[in-house]
C-alpha positions in Angstrom: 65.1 48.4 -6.5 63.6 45.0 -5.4 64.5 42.6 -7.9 61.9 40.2 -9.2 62.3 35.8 -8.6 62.7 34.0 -11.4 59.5 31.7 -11.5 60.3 28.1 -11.7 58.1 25.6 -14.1 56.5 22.4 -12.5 54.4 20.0 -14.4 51.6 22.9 -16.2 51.9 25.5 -13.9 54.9 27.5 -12.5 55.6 29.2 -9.0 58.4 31.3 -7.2 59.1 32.7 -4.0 56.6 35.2 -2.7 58.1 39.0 -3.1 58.2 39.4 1.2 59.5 35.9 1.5 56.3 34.6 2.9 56.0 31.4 1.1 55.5 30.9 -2.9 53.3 32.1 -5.3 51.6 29.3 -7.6 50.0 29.8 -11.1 48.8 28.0 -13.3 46.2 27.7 -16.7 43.2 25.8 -16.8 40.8 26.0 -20.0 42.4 29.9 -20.5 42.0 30.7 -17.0 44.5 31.8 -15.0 44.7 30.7 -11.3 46.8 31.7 -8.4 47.6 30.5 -4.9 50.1 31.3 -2.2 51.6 28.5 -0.5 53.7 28.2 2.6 56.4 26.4 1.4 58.1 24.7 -1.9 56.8 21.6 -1.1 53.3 22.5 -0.5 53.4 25.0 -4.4 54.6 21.5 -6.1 51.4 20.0 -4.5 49.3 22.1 -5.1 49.9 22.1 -8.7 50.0 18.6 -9.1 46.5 19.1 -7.9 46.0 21.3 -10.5 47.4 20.1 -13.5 45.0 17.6 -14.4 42.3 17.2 -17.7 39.2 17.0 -15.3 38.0 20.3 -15.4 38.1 22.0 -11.7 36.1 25.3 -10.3 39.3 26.1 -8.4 42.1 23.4 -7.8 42.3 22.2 -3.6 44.4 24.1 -1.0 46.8 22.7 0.7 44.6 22.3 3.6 41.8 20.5 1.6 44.6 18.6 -0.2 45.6 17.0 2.7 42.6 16.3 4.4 41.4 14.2 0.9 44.6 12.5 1.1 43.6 11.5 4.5 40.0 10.8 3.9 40.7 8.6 1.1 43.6 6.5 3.3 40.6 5.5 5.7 38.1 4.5 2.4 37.8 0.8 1.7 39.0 -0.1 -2.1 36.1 0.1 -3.4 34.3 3.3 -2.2 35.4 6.7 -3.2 35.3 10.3 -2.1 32.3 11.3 -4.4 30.2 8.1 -3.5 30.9 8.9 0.0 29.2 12.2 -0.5 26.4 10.6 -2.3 25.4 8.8 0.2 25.9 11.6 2.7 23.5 13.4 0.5 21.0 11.3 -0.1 20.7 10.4 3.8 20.4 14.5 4.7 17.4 14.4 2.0 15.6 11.8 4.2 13.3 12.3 6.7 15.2 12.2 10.0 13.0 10.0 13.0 14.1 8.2 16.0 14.3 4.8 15.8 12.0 4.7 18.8 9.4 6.3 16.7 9.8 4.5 13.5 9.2 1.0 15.4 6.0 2.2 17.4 4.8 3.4 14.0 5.3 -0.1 12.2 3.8 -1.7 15.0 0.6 0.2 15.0 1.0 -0.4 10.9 1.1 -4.2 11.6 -1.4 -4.6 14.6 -4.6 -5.7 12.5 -2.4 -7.5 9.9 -0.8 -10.4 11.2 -1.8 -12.5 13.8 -1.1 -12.0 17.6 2.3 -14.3 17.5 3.5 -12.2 14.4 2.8 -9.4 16.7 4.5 -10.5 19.5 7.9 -11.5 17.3 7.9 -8.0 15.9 7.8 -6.4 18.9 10.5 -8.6 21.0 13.0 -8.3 18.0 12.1 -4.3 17.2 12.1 -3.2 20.9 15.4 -4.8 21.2 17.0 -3.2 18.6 14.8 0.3 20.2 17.1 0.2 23.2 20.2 -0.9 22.4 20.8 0.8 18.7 21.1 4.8 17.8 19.2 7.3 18.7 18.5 8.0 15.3 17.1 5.5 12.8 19.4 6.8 9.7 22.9 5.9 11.8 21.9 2.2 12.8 24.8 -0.1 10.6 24.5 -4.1 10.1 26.8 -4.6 13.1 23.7 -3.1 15.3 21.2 -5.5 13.4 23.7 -8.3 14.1 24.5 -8.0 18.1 20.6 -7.1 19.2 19.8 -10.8 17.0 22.8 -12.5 19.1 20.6 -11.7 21.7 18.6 -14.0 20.8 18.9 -18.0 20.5 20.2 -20.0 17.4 16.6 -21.4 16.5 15.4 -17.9 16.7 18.0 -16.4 14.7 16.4 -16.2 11.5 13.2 -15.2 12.6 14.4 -12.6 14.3 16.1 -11.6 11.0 12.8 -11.9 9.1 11.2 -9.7 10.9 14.4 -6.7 10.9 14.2 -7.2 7.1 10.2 -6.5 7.1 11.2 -3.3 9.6 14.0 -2.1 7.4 11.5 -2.7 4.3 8.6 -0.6 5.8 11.5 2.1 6.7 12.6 2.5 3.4 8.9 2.7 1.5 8.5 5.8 4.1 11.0 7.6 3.3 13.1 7.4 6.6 16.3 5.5 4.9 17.6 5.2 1.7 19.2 2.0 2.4 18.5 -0.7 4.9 21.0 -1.8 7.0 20.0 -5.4 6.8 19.6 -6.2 3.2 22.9 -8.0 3.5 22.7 -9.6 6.6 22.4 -13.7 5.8 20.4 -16.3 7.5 21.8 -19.3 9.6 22.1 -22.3 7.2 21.1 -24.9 9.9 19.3 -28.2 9.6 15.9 -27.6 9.0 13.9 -29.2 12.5 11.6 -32.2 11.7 8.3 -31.1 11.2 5.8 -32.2 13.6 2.9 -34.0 12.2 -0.1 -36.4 13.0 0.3 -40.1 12.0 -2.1 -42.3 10.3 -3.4 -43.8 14.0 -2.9 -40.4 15.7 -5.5 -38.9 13.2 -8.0 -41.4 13.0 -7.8 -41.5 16.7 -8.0 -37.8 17.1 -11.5 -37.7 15.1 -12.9 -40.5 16.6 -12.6 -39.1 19.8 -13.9 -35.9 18.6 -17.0 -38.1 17.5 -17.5 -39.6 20.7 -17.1 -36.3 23.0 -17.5 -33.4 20.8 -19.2 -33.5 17.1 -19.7 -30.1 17.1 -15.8 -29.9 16.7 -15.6 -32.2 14.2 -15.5 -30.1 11.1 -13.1 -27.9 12.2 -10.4 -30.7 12.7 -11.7 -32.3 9.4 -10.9 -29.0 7.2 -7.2 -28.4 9.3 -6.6 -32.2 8.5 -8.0 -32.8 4.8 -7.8 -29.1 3.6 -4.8 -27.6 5.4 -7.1 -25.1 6.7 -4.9 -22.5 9.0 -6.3 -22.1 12.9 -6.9 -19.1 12.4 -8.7 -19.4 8.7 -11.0 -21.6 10.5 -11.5 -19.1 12.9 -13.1 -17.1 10.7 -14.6 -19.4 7.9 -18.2 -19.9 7.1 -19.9 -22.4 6.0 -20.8 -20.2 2.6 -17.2 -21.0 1.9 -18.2 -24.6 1.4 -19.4 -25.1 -2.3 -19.9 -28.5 -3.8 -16.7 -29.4 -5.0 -14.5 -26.6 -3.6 -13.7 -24.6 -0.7 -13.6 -21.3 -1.7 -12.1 -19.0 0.9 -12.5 -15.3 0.4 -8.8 -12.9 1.3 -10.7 -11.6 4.3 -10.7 -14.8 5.6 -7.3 -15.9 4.9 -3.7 -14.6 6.4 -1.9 -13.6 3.3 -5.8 -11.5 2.4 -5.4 -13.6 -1.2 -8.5 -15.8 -2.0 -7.8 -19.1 -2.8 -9.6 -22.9 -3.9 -9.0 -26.0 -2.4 -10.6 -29.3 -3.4 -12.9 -31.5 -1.5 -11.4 -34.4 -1.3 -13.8 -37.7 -1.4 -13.0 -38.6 2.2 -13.5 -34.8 3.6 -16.9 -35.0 1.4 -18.5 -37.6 3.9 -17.0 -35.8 7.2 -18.5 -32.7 6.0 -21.9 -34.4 4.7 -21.6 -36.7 8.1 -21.4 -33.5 10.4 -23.3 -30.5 8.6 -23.0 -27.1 10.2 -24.4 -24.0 9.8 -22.1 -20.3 10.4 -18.8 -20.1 11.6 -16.7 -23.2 11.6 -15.2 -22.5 15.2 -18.5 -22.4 16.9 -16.8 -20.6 20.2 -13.9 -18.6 20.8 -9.9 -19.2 20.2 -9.3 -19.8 23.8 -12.4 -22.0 24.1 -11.4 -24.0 20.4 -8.6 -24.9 21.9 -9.7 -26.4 25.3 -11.7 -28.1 23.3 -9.1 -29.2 20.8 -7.2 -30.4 24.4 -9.7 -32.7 25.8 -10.0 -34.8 22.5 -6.7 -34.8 21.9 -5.9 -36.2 25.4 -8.4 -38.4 25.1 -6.7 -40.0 21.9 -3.6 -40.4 23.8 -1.7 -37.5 21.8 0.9 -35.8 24.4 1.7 -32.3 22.3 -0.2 -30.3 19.9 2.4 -28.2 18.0 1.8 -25.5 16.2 -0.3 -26.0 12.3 0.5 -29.4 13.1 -2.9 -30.4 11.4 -2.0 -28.1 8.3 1.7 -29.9 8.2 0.2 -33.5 7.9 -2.1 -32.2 4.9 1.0 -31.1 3.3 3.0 -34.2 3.6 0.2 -36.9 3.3 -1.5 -34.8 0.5 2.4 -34.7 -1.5 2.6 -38.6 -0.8 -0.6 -39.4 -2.2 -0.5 -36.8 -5.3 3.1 -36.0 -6.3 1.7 -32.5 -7.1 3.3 -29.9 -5.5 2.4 -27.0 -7.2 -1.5 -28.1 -7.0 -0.7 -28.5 -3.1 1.1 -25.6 -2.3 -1.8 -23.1 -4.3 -4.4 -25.0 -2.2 -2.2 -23.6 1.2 -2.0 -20.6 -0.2 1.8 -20.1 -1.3 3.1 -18.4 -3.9 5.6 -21.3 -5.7 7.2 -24.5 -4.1 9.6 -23.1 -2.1 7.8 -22.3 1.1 5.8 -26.2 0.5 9.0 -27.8 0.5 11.1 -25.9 2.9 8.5 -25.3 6.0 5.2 -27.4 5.3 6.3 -31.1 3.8 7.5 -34.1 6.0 8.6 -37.4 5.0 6.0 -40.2 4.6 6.1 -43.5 3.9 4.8 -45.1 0.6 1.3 -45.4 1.0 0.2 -43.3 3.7 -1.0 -40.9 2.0 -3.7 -43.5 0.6 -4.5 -44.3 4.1 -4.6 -40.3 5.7 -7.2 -39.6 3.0 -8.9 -42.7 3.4 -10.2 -42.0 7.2 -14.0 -41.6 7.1 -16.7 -41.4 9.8 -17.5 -44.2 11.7 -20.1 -42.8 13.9 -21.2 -40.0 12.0 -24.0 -37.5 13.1 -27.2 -35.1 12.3 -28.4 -31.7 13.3 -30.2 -33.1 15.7 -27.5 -34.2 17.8 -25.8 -30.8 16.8 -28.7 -29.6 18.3 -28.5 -31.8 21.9 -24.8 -31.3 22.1 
């Protein structure tokens, strides 16, 4: 006659030796129902149902196997992430639509290519191919730290371009479905001095124009509307002279880079260059390449060494503020949504009074469509 192991109590449940001597036999009672396990040892049964005894209400409490591996799962966790938002996130990234990253930055590029202008372009790329080649395979396992080293790649003043441009990436990623998260939400920019901005002075400008006058009229209005209207380049590239009302210019969002329509004032002293040199069409009366040799000559000719980059739309911004004390008024006229961009990117420092003379630089040969028409 075998005779039967007295079961021993532990916590809610209760176990005793198995009856071949294999191990121990575990029971206990959750909501009425009874549940049994066989464990190898003593140690493993009071485990097991310590597992068990709990209020939250369990399908079927862990093995000792899966016990253990939670225990180590959870030792690797940060504090503040736990086992069941691990597997949420797990989840929610198999529900996504797996693509390369190779593919998903080809894709955005050909998204982008009639959107922004050929230097947005050409930063997307250099940034995006970067990260291409030297990130996962897959576009769901790149981290922040990837984001991170392929921008160290890249030079300080660069940095939070480059970053601008992930961010758009990442952005375009997750409205398509391909993440759920983007890796560089968190990722912060360089605080850094902010560069002087590069703009025209009172002599430069009046010397600029006057050149224009003498060697090439026809260019006059487009140097007038970048300098008195903060007209873009590449606006002006594209403007009319249908844009040009009696009081306002009016430029339509196909015509501008941010596709929004806005108003800018004539002010009194771009009223005369515009009455002074009439045009009919397009503003930039050849092509970019062409604008800008032209832009060269006269600009070497008035003795100014560099022309950097919306340099004419910068000394709007900070002669216009000087004058007017209006930022808001300003920064609608350029186009921005709120002062921040005005003040952070577009505004230099001026002295008192400069502002009275920028806006206060008229004609002094002025022209007809004759001469237009000889030019």
């Amino acid at each position: 006659m075998v005779r039967k192991s007295k079961s021993i109590h532990y916590g809610k449940g209760q176990y005793r030796p198995a009856p071949n001597g294999r191990g121990f036999d575990c029971r206990i009672t959750i909501k009425g129902k009874r549940i049994y396990s066989r464990q190898p040892d003593e140690r493993a049964a009071r485990v097991w149902l310590d597992a068990a005894d709990s209020d939250t209400p369990l399908a079927c409490p862990l093995t000792r196997a899966q016990m253990l591996d939670a225990q180590e799962a959870i030792a690797k966790l940060p504090p503040d992430i736990t086992l069941s938002k691990l597997a949420d996130i797990y989840l929610e990234r198999e529900s996504i639509e797996p693509i390369t990253t190779e593919n998903a930055v080809e894709r955005f590029l050909d998204s982008r290519e009639r959107r922004v202008t050929a230097v947005t372009l050409s930063g997307y790329r250099c940034i995006l191919r970067t990260l291409a080649k030297s990130c996962p395979v897959m576009l769901a396992d790149i981290t922040p730290r990837h984001i991170e080293d392929a921008i160290s790649r890249f030079s300080k003043v660069r940095h939070n371009t480059m970053l601008s441009h992930a961010k758009v990436f990442f952005g375009y990623a997750l409205n398509e479905g391909w993440l759920s998260v983007s890796p560089a939400a968190r990722l912060k920019r360089l605080r850094s001095p902010e560069p002087p901005k590069s703009v025209f002075s009172v002599e430069q400008a009046q010397a600029l124009l006057l050149c224009a006058e003498r060697m090439k009229p026809k260019l006059v209005p487009y140097l007038a509307l970048g300098l008195f209207a903060g007209i873009r380049p590449g606006e002006l590239q594209r403007m009319t002279s249908a844009s040009i009302k009696a009081k306002f210019i009016i430029l339509d969002g196909k015509d501008t880079k941010t596709a929004d329509a806005r108003t800018i004032r004539i002010r009194p002293n771009l009223a005369q260059w515009l009455k002074s040199y009439p045009f009919d069409g397009s503003v930039a009366y050849l092509s970019p390449r062409r604008i800008l040799r032209e832009v060269s000559t006269v600009r070497e000719a008035a003795g100014i060494p560099v022309w950097n980059k919306d340099v004419m739309r910068h000394s709007f911004a900070t002669y216009a503020y000087e004058l007017e004390k209006d930022a808001a008024l300003i920064a609608s006229e350029m186009g921005h949504h709120g002062t921040d961009i005005f003040f952070r990117h577009y505004r230099a420092l001026a002295h008192p009074d400069e502002g009275k003379k920028f806006f206060s630089i008229t004609p002094k040969l002025g022209t007809n469509r004759e001469r237009f028409a000889k030019t």
